[in-house]
Every structure is written in C-alpha cells, then in structure tokens.
C-alpha positions as CSV (number, residue, x, y, z in Angstrom):
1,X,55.4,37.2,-1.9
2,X,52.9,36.0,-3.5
3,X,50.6,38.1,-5.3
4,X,48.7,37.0,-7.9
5,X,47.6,33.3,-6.5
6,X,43.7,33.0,-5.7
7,X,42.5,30.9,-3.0
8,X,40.9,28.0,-4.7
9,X,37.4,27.9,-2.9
10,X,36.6,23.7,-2.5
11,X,32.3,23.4,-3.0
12,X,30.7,20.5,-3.0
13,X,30.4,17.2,-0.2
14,X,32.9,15.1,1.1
15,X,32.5,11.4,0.4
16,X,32.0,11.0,4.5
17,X,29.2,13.6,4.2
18,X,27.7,11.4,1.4
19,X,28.0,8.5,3.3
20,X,26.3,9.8,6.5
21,X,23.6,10.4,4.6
22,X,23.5,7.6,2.6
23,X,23.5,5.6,6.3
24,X,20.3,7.5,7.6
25,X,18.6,6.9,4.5
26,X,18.9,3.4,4.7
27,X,18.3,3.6,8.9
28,X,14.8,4.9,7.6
29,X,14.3,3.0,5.0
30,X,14.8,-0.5,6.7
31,X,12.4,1.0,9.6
32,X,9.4,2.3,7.4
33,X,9.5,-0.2,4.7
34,X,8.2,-3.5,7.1
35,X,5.4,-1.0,8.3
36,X,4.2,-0.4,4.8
37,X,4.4,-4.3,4.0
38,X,2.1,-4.4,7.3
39,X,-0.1,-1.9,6.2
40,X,-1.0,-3.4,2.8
41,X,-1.4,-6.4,4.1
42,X,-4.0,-5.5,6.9
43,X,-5.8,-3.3,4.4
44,X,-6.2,-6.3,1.9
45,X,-7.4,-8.0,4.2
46,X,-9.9,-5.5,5.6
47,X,-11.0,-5.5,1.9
48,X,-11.8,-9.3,1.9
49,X,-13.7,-9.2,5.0
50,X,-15.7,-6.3,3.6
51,X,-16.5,-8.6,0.5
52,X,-17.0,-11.4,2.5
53,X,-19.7,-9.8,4.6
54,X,-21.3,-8.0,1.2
55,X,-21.5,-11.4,0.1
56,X,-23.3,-13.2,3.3
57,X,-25.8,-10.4,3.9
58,X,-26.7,-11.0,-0.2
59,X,-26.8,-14.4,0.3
60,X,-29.5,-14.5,3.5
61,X,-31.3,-11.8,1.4
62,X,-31.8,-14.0,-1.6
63,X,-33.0,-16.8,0.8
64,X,-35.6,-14.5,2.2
65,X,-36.7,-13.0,-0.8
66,X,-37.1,-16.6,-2.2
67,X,-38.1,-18.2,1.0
68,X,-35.8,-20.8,1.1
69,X,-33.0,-22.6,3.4
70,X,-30.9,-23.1,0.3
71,X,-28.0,-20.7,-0.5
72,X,-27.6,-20.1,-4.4
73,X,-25.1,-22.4,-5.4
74,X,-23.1,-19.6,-8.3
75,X,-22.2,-16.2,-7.3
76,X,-24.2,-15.4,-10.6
77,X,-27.1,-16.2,-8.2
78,X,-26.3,-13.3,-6.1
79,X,-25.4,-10.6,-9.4
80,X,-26.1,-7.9,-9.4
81,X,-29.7,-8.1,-7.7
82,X,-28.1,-8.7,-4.1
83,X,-24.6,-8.1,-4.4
84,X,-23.9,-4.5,-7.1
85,X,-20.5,-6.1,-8.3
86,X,-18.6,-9.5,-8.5
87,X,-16.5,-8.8,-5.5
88,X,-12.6,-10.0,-5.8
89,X,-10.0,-10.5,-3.6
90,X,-7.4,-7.9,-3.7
91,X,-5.0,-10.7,-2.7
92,X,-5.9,-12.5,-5.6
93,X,-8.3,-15.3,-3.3
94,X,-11.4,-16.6,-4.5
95,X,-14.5,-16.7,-3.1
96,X,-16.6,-19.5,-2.1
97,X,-20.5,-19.1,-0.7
98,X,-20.8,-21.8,0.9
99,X,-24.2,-23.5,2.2
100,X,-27.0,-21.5,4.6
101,X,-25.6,-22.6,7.6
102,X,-21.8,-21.8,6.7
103,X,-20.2,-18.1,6.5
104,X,-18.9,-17.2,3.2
105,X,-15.0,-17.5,2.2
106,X,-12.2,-17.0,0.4
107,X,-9.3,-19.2,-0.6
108,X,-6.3,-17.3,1.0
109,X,-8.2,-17.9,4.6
110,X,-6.0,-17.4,7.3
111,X,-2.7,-17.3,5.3
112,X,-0.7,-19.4,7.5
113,X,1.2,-16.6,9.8
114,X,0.5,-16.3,13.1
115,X,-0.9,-12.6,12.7
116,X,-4.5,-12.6,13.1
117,X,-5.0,-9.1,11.6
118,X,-3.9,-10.2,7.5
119,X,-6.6,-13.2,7.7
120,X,-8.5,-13.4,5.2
121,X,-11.8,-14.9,7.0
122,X,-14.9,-13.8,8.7
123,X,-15.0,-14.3,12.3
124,X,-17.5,-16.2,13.9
C-alpha cells in the first residue's frame, strides 16, 4: 500500500478555459468597439454644428449691431464681442463665415460617407 503519497491538488486554468475566455473577449470587443467609433464620430460632429450655429447667430448679431448686409469678412470680426471663444473643429475642420446670405461652414462638410449623422454642416 501506499501510505505516504499525497494527492497532488492541480490549481490553476486549463489552456481551453483560457481560450474560451479569450474568445468572448474578443466576441465583445469586435461588437462594442464599431459603436464607440460611431459615437465619437456623431459627437464630433454634434460639436461642429454647435460651433457652427454659435458662429451664425454672432455673425447676424454683428450685422445688426452695425446695421449692415455685410458679414465680417475675419473671424477676428466676430472675437470675442459676439462669439466668447475662437471655436475649432474637434475634427480638426476649419471654419469659413461665409457672406450674409450663406450659412457658416466648416471644411470637413459632409465627409463623404453616406451617414448623415457625422456631417459636419448646418442644415438648411
């Protein structure tokens, strides 16, 4: 008989546990991480319209405090008496005033994909 031999006690994961695992992780990861690319994007964007609208309401104030048809041709125009800050794109866009008639806008526009809800334009 055998007397004196312990029963070794195995602790720990197998490697198919670990892989399992390692699988779901990655199921997750490859469904959230498109959804947070999304998100960013639309929030951006939601940004730049924000800006853009800040900047058309200073512009039509500065015409009516000056009683004019003109728009200021510089954003300095519009700094910091009708606008608080130089707004920027979080996309990295520029922005253009444009004349009276003519909404503000920025450079990245409509940024060529066929969703509507990462444009970066006012709607008219």
């Amino acid at each position: 008989m055998l007397t004196g031999v312990k029963k070794s006690l195995r602790k720990g994961f197998t490697l198919v546990e670990i892989m399992i695992v390692v699988l779901i992780i990655g199921i997750l990861l490859a469904v959230a991480i498109p959804n947070f690319v999304k998100a960013r994007n639309s929030g951006r964007s939601k940004s730049c319209i924000s800006n853009l609208r800040q900047i058309d309401a200073g512009k039509e104030q500065y015409m009516l405090d000056n009683k004019t048809t003109t728009a200021p041709s510089a954003m300095t125009s519009l700094v910091p008496t009708y606008v608080k800050n130089t707004p920027t794109c979080p996309s990295g866009g520029t922005y253009s005033i444009n004349d009276a008639t003519t909404s503000p806008s920025c450079t990245i526009g409509t940024n060529g994909t066929s969703d509507t809800n990462d444009d970066h334009q006012l709607a008219n």
